[in-house]
Structure formats: C-alpha cells, structure tokens
C-alpha positions in Angstrom: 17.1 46.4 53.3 13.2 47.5 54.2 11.0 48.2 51.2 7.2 49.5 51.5 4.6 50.1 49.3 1.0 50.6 48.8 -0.7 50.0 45.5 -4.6 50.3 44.9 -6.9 47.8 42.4 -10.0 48.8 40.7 -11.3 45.1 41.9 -12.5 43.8 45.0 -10.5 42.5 47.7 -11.8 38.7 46.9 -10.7 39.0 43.5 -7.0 40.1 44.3 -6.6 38.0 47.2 -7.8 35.2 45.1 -5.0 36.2 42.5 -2.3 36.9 44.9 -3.2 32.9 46.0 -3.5 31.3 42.3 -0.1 29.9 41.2 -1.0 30.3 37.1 -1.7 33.9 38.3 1.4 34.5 39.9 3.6 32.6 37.4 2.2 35.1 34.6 2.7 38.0 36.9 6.1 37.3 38.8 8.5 39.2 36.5 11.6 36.5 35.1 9.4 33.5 36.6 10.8 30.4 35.1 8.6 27.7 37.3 6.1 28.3 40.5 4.6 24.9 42.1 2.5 24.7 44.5 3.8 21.8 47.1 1.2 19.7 49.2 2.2 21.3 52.6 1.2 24.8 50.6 4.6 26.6 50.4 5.8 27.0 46.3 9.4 26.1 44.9 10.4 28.8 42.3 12.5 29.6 40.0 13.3 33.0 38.8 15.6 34.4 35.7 15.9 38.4 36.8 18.9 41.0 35.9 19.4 43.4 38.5 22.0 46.5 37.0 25.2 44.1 35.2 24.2 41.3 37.6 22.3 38.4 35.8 21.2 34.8 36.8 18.8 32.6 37.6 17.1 31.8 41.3 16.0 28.2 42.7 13.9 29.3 46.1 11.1 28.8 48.6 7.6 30.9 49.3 5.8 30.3 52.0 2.5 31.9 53.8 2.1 32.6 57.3 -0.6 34.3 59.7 -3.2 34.1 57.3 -6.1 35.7 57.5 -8.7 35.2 54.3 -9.1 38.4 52.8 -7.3 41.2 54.3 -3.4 39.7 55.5 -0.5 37.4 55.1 2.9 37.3 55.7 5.4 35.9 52.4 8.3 34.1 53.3 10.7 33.7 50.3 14.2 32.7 50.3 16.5 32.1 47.0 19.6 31.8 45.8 21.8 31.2 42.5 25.0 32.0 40.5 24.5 36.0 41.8 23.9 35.8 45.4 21.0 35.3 47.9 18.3 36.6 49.0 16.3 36.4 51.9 13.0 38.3 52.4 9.6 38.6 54.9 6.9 40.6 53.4 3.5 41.5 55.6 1.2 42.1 52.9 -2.9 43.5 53.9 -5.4 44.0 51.9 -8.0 46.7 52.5 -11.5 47.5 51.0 -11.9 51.0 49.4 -14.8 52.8 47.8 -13.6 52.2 44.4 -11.8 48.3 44.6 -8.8 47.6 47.3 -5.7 48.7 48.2 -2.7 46.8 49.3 -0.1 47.8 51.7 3.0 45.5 52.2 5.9 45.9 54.4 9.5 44.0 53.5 12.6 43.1 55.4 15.1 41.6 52.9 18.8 40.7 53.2 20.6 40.0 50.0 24.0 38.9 49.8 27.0 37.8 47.4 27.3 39.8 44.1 23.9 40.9 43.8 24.6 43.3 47.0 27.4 45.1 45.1 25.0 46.8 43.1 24.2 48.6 46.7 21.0 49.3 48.5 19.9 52.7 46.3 19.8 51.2 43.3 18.6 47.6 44.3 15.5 49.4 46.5 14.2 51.6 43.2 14.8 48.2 41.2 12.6 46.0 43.5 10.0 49.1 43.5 9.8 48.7 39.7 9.4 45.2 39.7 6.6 45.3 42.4 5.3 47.7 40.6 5.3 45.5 37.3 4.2 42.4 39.4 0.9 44.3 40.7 -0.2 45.8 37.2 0.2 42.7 35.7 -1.8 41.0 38.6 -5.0 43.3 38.0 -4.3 42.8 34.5 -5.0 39.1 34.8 -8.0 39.7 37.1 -9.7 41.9 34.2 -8.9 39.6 31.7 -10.4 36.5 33.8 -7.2 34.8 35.0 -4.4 33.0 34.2 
C-alpha cells in the first residue's frame, strides 16, 4: 500500500523538525500512543492502542531514522505488530521552507498483514490519511503551545 501526503505549518522548518525529533512531542501527538522511548542507538520502541474499522488492538514496534539530513529530510522506518496483524512501513519525509512557515511532503510504502488487511486497502489508505492528518495538527499544536 503507498500513501502520500503534503501538509503545510504556520512555523519554521527548525521548529517542526525539532518536533518531529522530540519524543514527549511525538508521544502527545501519535494518535493511540501507549509508550515511545528513545533507545541509546536512537531508534524508539513503541507501543500503540489504535482501532482501524471493527479491528482493535494494541502494537509493540520499532522506529528508526535513516539518511538524515538536519532540517529538510529523513526516512522513518517503523515496523509493529500485535493481536490484529502487522505492519511494516518506510516513509521519506522532507521538509521545505515556505513564505509563510514549512511544508512537509512524505512518501510511504506500507505492507500490512493478518486481520488488520481484511479491512482492505480503500478503507485502511483514507484511515491512515486521517490519522496523519490528526498526527500533524496536533504536532503544530504543540509547537504553538511551547512543547510537550
């Protein structure tokens, strides 16, 4: 399944990268986010509670960052898994300077499998849409209001 997006922040690109690399930030902002910790060799163990459609259940996974480049791209390597299913996904995210703030553009490959792919692509691409778009609102949000 590929999902892309683009969303645009009334803040800097400094501000939103640093929130996109604060884990109080992201814990706040992750929707169903049970527990995010940073490890010493930087990638994060999560833990997710999330209902997708009649399919509900908790996640244990791993984040991870690669080609970093301060300020303007990453790429997010997550996988999961738990009582639902799996799910395996590799998101190239950039950041880009704008007039009025940033904007964000991010690209992602995910596979899911077990019973959270029953509830079939349509309906699982519109719910991750939703979510991301939940996830960056609350993520300028946070940057308004001064942090986690």
């Amino acid at each position: 399944m590929n999902l892309a997006g683009e969303t645009t922040f009334k803040e800097t690109v400094q501000n939103i990268w640093d929130a996109l690399h604060n884990p109080e930030i992201l814990k706040g902002a992750i929707p169903g986010c049970e527990r995010l910790v940073l490890k010493e060799n930087g990638e994060y163990d999560v833990v997710l509670k999330l209902g997708v459609a009649a399919v509900k259940g908790e996640y244990i996974g791993q984040v991870k960052l690669e080609d970093v480049e301060e300020g303007s791209h990453y790429i997010l390597l997550a996988e999961g898994s738990g009582s639902p299913g799996h799910v395996k996904a590799k998101m190239d995210c950039k950041l880009v300077p704008t007039d009025k703030g940033c904007t964000l553009t991010w690209d992602c490959d995910a596979e899911v499998g077990g019973m959270i792919a029953s509830v079939g692509g349509r309906v699982l691409g519109g719910i991750a849409k939703f979510m991301a778009g939940q996830f960056f609102k609350a993520i300028e949000k946070q940057v308004k209001s001064g942090g986690a």
